[in-house]
C-alpha positions in Angstrom: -61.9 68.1 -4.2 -64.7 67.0 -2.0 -67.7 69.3 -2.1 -71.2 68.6 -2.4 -71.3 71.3 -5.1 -71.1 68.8 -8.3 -72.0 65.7 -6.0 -68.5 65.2 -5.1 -68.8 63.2 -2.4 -65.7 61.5 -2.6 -65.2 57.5 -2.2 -64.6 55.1 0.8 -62.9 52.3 -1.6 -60.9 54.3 -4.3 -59.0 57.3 -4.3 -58.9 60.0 -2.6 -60.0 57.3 0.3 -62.2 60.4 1.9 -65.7 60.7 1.8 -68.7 63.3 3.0 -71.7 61.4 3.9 -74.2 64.4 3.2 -75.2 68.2 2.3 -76.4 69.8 5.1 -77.5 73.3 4.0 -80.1 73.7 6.7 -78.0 72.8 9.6 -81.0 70.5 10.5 -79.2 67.3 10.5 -78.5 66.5 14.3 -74.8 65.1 13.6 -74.4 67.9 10.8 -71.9 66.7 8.0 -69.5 64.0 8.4 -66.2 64.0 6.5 -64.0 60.9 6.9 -60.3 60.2 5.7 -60.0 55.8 5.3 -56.1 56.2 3.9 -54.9 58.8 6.3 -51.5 57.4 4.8 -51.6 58.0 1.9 -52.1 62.0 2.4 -50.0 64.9 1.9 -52.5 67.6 3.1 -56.2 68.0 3.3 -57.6 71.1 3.9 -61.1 71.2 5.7 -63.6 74.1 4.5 -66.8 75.5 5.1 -68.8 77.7 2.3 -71.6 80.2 2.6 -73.2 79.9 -0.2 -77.3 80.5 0.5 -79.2 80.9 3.2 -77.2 82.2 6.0 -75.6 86.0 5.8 -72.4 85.2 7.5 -70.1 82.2 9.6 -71.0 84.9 12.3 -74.7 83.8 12.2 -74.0 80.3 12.1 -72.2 79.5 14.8 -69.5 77.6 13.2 -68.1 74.7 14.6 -66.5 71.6 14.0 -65.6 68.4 15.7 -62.2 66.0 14.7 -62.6 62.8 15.9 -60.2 59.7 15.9 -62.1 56.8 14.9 -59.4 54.3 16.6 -58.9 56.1 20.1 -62.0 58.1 19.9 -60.0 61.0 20.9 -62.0 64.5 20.1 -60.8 67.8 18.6 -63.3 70.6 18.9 -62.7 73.7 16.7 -65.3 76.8 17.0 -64.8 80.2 14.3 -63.9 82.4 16.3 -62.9 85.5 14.4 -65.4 85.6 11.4 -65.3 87.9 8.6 -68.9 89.3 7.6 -67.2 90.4 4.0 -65.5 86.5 3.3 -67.4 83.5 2.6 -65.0 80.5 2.5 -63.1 79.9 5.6 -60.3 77.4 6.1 -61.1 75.8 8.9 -58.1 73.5 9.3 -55.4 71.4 7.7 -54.5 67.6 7.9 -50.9 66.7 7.0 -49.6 63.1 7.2 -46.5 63.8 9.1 -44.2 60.2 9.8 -46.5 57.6 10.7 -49.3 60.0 12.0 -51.4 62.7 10.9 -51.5 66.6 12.5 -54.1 68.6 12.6 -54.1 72.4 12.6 -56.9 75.2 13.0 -56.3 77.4 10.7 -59.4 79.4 10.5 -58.5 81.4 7.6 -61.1 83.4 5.5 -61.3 83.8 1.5 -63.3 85.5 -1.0 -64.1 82.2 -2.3 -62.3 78.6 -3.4 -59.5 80.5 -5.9 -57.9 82.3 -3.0 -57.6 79.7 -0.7 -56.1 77.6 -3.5 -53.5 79.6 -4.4 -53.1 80.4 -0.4 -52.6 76.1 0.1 -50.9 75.4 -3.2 -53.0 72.9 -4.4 -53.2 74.5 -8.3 -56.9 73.3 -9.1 -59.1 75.1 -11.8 -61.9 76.8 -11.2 -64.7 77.0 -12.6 -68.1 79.0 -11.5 -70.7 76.1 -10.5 -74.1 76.2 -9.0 -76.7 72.8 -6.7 
């Protein structure tokens, strides 16, 4: 799990190979939160999400958006929430699957109560435990 919640920030040299440079809970930083996969081979499935937690009411008033790019080719994904819930405060934004030799993205923009739900939606089989920054 890679969350700023806990300082989990994840590694560049050791596993899981993925790493988020920085909490942005403002939304001040200009190039926002940066989450990058260095073993894309050595993935089964990562699953990108976004958490309201303070501040903002809703992924409604936030404008949610996110932007995949290929390091390599520098080939760009763009992916915008469309269809918030006001009620749900996690949303799925997408998956990453290692499929052959390459990876596939997919939006999946899929909202949840919180981290348990989308768990047991993915099948990843973590426990939870309640946790506060």
């Amino acid at each position: 799990m890679i969350q700023p919640l806990g300082k989990r920030f994840g590694s560049k040299d050791e596993p899981p190979y993925i790493y988020l440079d920085k909490d942005d809970r403002s939304g001040s930083a200009a190039d926002g939160e940066n989450l990058y996969i260095y073993r894309p081979d050595l993935i089964d499935l990562v699953m990108v999400f976004a958490l309201i937690y303070e501040g903002a009411k809703d992924f409604t008033s936030v404008n949610g958006r996110m932007t995949i790019r290929d390091q390599s080719t520098g080939q760009e994904i763009f992916m915008r929430l469309n269809n918030p819930d006001p009620n749900l405060s996690f949303c799925a934004v997408c998956t990453i699957r290692r499929v052959g030799d390459h990876v596939e993205i997919t939006k999946e923009e899929q909202y949840f109560p919180d981290h348990s739900y989308a768990d047991k939606h993915f099948g990843f089989g973590f426990r939870w435990t309640a946790g506060r920054k």
